[in-house]
N, C-alpha and C positions, 0 to 999 in steps of 0.2 A: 583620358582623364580630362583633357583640355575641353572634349566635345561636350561632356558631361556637363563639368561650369559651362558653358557657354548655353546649353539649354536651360541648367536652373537661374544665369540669369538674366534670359531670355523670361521666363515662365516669375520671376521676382519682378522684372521690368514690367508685365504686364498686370501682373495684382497692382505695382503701385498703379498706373494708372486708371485702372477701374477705380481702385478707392480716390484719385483723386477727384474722377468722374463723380463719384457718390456724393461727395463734399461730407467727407465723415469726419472732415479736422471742423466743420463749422456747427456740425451738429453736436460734436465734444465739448466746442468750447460755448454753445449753447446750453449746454446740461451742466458745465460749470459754475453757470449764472444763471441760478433758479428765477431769480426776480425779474431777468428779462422775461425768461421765458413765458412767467404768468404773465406779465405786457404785452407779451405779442400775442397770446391767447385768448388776453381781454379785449383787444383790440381786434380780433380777426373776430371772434364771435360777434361783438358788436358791428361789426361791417356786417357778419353773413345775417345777423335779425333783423340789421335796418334792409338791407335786400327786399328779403323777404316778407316783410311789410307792406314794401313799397309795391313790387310785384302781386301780393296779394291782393291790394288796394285795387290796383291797375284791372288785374282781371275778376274784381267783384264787381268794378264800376260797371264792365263792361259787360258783364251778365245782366247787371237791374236795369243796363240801358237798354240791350235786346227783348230782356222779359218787357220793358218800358212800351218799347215800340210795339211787340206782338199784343199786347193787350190791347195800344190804341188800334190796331186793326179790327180787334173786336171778335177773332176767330172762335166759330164754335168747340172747335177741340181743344185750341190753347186756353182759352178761356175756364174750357171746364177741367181742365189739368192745373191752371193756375188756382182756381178756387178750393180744388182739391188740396192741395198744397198749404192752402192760407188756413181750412179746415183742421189738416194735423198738425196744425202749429198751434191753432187756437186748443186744441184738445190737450197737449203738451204742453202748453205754459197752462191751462186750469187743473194738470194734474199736478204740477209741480209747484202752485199756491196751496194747496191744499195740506 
């Protein structure tokens, strides 16, 4: 009998510490308080938009700077890839005044 408890509270000792691992008392007492939890939701999304903005930014700059460059070189192929390019844009915004 004695072996028996000793394994269930072997096998109890370790559930609690995975849940303590988990941190399931902090996500409890986050679901207790709704209004934080919209706070830190409004604040986490606004972090991960301005990111991504920011990033965005970063790497369009650095595309129009490359396209920038390869045009001033004057290449026949980029050149006529880049014309092409300016061509379905012009065709797409006249279809979409219309």
């Amino acid at each position: 009998m004695e072996e028996k408890m000793g394994t269930v509270y072997k096998v109890t000792l370790h559930w609690s510490h995975e849940l303590e691992k988990s941190r399931i008392l902090e996500y409890t007492q986050l679901m207790m308080k709704p209004w934080r939890l919209i706070w830190l939701n409004l604040i986490f999304g606004a972090s991960r938009g301005v990111g991504i903005a920011i990033g965005f930014t970063i790497f369009a700059a650095t595309i129009v700077y490359f396209l920038q460059v390869l045009g001033a070189l004057n290449l026949p192929i980029v050149g006529d890839y880049i014309a092409d390019i300016v061509r379905i844009v012009q065709r797409q915004l006249e279809l979409n005044t219309r």
